[in-house]
C-alpha positions as CSV (number, residue, x, y, z in Angstrom):
1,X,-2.0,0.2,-67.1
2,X,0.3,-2.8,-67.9
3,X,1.7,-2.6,-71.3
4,X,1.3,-5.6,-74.0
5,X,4.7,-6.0,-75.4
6,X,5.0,-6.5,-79.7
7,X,7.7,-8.4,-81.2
8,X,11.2,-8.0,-81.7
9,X,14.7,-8.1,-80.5
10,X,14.8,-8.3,-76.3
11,X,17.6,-6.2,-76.1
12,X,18.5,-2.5,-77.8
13,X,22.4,-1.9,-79.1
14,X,23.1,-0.8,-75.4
15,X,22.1,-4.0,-73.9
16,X,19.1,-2.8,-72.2
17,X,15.5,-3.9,-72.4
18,X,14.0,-2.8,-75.6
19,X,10.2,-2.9,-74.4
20,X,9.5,-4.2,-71.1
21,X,6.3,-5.5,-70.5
22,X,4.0,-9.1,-70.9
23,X,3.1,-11.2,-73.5
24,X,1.3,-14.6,-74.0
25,X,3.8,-15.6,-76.6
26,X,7.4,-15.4,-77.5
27,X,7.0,-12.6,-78.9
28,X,10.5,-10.8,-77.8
29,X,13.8,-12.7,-79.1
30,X,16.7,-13.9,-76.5
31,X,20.4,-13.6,-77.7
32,X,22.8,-13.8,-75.4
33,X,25.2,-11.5,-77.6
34,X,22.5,-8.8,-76.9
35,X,23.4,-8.7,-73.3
36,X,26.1,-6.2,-72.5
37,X,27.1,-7.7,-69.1
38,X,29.9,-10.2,-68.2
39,X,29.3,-13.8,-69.0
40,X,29.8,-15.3,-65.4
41,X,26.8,-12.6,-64.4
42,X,24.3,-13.7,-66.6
43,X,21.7,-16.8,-65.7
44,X,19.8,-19.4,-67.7
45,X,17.2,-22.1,-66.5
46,X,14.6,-24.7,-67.2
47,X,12.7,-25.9,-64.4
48,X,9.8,-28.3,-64.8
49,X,7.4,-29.4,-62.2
50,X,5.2,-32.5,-62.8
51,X,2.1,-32.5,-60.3
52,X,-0.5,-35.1,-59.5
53,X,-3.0,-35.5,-56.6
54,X,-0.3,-37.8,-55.2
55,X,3.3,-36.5,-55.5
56,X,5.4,-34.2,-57.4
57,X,8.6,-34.2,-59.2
58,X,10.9,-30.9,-60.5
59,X,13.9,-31.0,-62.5
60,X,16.3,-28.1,-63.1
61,X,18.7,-27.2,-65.5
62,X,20.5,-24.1,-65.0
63,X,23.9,-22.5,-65.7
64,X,24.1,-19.4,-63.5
65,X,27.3,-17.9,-65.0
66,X,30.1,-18.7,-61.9
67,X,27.8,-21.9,-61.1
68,X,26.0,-25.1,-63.1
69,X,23.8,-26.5,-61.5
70,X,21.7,-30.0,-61.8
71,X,18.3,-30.3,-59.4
72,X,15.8,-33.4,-58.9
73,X,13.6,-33.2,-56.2
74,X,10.2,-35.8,-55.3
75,X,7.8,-34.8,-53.2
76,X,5.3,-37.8,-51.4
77,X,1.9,-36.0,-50.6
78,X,0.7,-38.2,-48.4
79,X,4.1,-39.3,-46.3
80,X,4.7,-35.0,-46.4
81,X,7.8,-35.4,-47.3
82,X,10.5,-33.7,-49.9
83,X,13.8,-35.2,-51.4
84,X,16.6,-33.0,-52.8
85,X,19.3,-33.6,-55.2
86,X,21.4,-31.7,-56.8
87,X,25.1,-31.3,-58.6
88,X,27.6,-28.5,-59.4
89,X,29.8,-27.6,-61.7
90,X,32.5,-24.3,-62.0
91,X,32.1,-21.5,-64.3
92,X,30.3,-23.1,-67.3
93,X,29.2,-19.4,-68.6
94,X,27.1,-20.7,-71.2
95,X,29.2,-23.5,-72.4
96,X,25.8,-25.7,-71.1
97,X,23.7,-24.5,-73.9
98,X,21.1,-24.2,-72.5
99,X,19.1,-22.4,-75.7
100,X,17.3,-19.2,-76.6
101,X,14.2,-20.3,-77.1
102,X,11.6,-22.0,-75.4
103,X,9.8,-23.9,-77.9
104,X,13.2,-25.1,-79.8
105,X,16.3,-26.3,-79.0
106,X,17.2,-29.3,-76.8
107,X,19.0,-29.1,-73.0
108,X,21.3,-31.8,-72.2
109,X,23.5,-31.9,-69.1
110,X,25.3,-34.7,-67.0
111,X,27.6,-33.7,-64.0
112,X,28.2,-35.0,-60.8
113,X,26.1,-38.2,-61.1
114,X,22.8,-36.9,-62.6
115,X,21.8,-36.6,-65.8
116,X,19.0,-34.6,-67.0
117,X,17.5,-34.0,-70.9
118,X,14.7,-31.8,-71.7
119,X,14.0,-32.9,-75.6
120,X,11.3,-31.0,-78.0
121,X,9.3,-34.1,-79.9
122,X,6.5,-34.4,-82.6
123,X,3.9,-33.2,-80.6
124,X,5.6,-32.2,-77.6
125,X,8.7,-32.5,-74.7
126,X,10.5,-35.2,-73.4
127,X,11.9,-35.0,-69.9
128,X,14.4,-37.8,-69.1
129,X,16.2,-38.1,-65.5
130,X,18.9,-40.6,-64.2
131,X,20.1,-40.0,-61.1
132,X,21.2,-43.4,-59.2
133,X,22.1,-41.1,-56.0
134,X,18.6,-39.6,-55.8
135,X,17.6,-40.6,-52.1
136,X,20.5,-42.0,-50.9
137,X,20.8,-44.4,-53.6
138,X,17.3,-45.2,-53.7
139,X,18.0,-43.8,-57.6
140,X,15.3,-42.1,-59.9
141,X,15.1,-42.7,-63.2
142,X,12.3,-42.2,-66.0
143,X,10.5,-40.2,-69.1
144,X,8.0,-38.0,-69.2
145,X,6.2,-36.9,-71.9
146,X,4.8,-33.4,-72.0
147,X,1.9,-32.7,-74.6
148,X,-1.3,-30.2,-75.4
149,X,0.4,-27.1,-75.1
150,X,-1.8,-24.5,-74.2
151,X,-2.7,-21.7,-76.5
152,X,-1.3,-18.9,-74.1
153,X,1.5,-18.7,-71.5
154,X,2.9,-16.4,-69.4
155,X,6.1,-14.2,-70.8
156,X,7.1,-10.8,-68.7
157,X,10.3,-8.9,-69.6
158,X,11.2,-6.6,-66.2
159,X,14.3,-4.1,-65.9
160,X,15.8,-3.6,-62.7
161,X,15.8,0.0,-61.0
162,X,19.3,1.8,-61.1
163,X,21.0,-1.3,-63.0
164,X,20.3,-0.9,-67.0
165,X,21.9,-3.9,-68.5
166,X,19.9,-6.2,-65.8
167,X,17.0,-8.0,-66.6
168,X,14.6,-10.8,-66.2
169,X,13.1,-12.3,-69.1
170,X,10.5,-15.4,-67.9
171,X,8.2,-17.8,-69.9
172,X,5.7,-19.9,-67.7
173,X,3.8,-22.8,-69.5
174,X,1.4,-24.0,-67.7
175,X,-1.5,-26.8,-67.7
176,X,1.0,-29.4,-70.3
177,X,-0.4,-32.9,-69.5
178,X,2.1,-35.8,-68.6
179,X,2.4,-39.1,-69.4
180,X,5.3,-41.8,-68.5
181,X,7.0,-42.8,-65.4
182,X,9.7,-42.8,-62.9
183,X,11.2,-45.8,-60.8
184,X,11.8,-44.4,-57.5
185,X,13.8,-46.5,-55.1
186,X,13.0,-49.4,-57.1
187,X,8.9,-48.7,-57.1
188,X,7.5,-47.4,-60.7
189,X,5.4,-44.3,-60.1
190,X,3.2,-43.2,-63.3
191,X,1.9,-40.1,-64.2
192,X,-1.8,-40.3,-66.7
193,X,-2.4,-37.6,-68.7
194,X,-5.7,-37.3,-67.3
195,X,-4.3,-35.9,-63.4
196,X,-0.9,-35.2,-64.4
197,X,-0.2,-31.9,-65.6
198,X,3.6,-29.8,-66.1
199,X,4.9,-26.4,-65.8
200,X,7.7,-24.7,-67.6
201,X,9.7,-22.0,-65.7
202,X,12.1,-20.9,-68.8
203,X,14.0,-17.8,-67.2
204,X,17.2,-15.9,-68.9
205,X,18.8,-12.9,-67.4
206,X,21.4,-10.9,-65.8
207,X,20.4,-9.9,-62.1
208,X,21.3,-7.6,-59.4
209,X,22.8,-9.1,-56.3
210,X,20.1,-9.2,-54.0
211,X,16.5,-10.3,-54.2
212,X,13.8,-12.1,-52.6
213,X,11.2,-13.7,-55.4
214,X,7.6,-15.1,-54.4
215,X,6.2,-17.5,-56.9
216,X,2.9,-19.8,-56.7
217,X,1.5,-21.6,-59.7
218,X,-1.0,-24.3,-60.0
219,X,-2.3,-26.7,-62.8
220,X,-4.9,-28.9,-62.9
221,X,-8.3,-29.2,-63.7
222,X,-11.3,-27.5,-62.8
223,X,-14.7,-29.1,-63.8
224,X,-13.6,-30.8,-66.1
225,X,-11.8,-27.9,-68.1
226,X,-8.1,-27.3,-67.8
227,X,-7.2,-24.8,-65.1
228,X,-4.4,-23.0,-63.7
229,X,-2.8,-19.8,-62.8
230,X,0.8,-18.2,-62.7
231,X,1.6,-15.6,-59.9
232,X,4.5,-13.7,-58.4
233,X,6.1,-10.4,-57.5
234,X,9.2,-9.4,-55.5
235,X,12.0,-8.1,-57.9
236,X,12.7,-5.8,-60.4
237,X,10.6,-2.9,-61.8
238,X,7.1,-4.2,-62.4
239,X,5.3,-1.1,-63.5
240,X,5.1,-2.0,-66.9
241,X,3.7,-5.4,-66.1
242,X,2.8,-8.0,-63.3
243,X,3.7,-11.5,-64.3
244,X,0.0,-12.6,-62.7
245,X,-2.2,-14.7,-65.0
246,X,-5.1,-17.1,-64.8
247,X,-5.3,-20.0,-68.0
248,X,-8.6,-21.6,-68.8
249,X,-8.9,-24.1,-71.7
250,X,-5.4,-22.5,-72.3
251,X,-6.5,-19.2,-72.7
252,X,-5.1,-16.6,-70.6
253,X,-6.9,-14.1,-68.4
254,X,-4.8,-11.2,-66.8
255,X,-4.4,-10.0,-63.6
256,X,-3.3,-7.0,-61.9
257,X,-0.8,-7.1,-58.6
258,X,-1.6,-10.1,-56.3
259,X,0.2,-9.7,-52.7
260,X,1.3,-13.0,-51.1
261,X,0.1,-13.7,-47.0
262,X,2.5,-15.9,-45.6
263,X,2.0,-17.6,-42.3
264,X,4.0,-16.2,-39.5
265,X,6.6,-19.0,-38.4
266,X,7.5,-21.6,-40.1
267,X,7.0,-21.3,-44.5
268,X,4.3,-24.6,-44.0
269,X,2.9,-23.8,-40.3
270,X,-0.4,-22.8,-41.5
271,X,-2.7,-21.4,-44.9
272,X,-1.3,-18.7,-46.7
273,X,-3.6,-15.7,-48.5
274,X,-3.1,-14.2,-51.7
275,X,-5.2,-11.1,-53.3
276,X,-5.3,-8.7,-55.7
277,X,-5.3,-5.3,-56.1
278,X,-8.3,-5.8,-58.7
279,X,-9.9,-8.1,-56.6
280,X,-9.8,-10.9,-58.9
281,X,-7.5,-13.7,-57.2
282,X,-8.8,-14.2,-53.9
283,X,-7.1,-17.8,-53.2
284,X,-6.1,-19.6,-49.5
285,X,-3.4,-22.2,-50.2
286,X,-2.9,-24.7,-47.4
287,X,0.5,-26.3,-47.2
288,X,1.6,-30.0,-47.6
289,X,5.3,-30.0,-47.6
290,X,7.8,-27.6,-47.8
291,X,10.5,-28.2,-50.2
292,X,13.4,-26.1,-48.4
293,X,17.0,-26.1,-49.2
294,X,19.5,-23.4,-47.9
295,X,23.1,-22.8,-49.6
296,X,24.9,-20.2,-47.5
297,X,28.9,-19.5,-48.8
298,X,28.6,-15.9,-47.0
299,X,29.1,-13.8,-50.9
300,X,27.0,-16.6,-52.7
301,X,23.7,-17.0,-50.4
302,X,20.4,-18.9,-51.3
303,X,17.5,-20.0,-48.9
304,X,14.4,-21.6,-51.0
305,X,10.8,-22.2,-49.4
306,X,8.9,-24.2,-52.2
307,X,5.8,-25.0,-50.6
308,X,3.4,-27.4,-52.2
309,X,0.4,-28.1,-51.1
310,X,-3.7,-27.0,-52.1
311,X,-5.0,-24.1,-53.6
312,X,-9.2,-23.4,-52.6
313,X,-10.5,-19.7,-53.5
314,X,-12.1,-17.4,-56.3
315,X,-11.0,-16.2,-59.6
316,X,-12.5,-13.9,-61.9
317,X,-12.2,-14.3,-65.4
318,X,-11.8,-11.2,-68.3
319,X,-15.6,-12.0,-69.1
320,X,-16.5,-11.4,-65.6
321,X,-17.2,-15.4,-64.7
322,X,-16.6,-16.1,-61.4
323,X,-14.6,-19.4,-61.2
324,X,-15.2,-21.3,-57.3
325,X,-11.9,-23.3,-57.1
326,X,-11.0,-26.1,-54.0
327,X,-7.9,-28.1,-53.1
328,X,-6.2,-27.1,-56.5
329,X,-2.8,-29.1,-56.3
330,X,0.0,-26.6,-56.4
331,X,2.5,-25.1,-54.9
332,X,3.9,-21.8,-53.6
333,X,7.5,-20.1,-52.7
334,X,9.6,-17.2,-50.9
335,X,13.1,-17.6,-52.4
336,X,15.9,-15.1,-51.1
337,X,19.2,-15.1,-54.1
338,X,22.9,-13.1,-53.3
339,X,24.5,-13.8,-56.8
């Protein structure tokens, strides 16, 4: 039985999880003086990804205690290929701002030749990147605007076994339509709000040293209606709650424990399988590209798989529909953290 947090503070006096569980609001409120760890232990991010039938672009923000760190990345469908960027910066242990809510409160951040602002707007977010080096100085530069936030979301608060001041607490907005472009390597490449479609990945916590995360998510259309799904598992104590949830028209449907397939070899050598132990995500994703990067300083270790590519499967709904879904743009990752 997975428990349906209330609202209220995140944290107790001692600095541990008040009421672990999911939500499909922010129903639980972030302070960072409620967490009784050191500064440089606790992490913050926002990550968007922008998908279309044709290409993809994520941005990151993140202060990770020790580490800041600034991420672009555009990945070309049809050529299969992925281009990372990304900047540093020492010990900024919260001095990024990076705020404690995900519907308020603006991230701005410029280091190491990128800039990057994430802005909340009458009816919606801004997403603004410069980054002349992007691509070898091809550059990428541009606005999008994120709008029609869905009714529902994904939020999950999950303890860690054996460590009681860690925690994870995530929000996952799926199915925002975009609208505005990018000039990559001098081309202009425009996103409609009619195939383009965003996903927040707002995560705050303090974590244990070692873990391996799998994440896909997907957002789209399906006739017609707005369609898409968040799933993962990996970390942390998840008996109070998966973070698995399907969104139709923006409303959410929840799902039980859905187990991730992978291919044996290489992360994009052939489909991977998902299902669930209620047997309501049955899904084969077939890759495109894989979006790998690998940071390995021995103490501070990170090897990332982000695989996009196309979702085709079935999904039942809380009603009992039966939704038949094929080449679902998407995208789907094994990450492995030491920090």
């Amino acid at each position: 039985m997975q428990h349906r947090m209330g609202e209220g503070p995140l944290h107790d006096a001692k600095g541990r999880l008040a009421e672990p569980g999911w939500a499909t609001a922010e129903v639980k409120r972030y302070s960072r003086a409620g967490v009784k760890a050191p500064k440089w232990r606790l992490k913050e991010w926002d990550y968007y990804c922008v998908t279309t039938e044709d290409f993809a672009l994520a941005l990151t923000v993140a202060d990770n205690g020790y580490m800041g760190f600034l991420g672009t990345a555009w990945m070309d469908f049809a050529a299969r290929t992925a281009v990372n960027d990304a900047a540093t910066t020492g010990f900024p242990m919260g001095r990024m701002g990076l705020p404690a809510s995900a519907d308020a409160g603006d991230v701005k951040a410029a280091f190491g030749g990128i800039a990057l602002e994430f802005r909340h707007e009458a009816g919606g977010r801004r997403l603004i990147v410069d980054d002349p080096g992007f691509g070898r100085g091809r550059g990428l530069k541009g606005e999008i605007f994120l709008s029609d936030a869905p009714r529902d979301r994904m939020v999950i608060a999950t303890p860690f076994p054996n460590a009681p001041r860690a925690f994870y607490y995530n929000q996952k907005i799926n199915c925002l339509r975009a609208e505005g472009e990018v000039v990559l390597g001098g081309e202009t490449r425009r996103f409609s709000p009619d195939s383009a479609f965003a996903v927040l990945d707002w995560g705050r916590g303090v974590w244990t040293y070692d873990n391996t995360w799998y994440w896909g998510s997907a957002s789209g259309l399906h006739d017609g209606r707005r369609f898409g799904f968040n799933i993962g598992h990996g970390f942390g104590d998840t008996s109070a709650a998966s973070e698995n949830m399907v969104f139709v028209d923006g409303i959410a449907h929840k799902l039980g424990e859905v187990t991730f397939h992978l291919p044996q070899g290489a992360h994009d050598s052939g489909p991977w399988r998902f299902t669930s132990d209620d047997g309501r995500f049955e899904m084969t994703f077939t890759p495109i590209v894989d979006r790998a990067s690998a940071t390995d300083l021995r103490i501070i270790r990170s090897i990332q798989h982000q695989v996009f590519g196309r979702f085709s499967g079935e999904v039942v709904l809380d009603d009992g529909q039966r939704l038949s879904i094929r080449d679902l743009v998407g995208f789907a990752e094994e990450v492995e953290n030491r920090w």
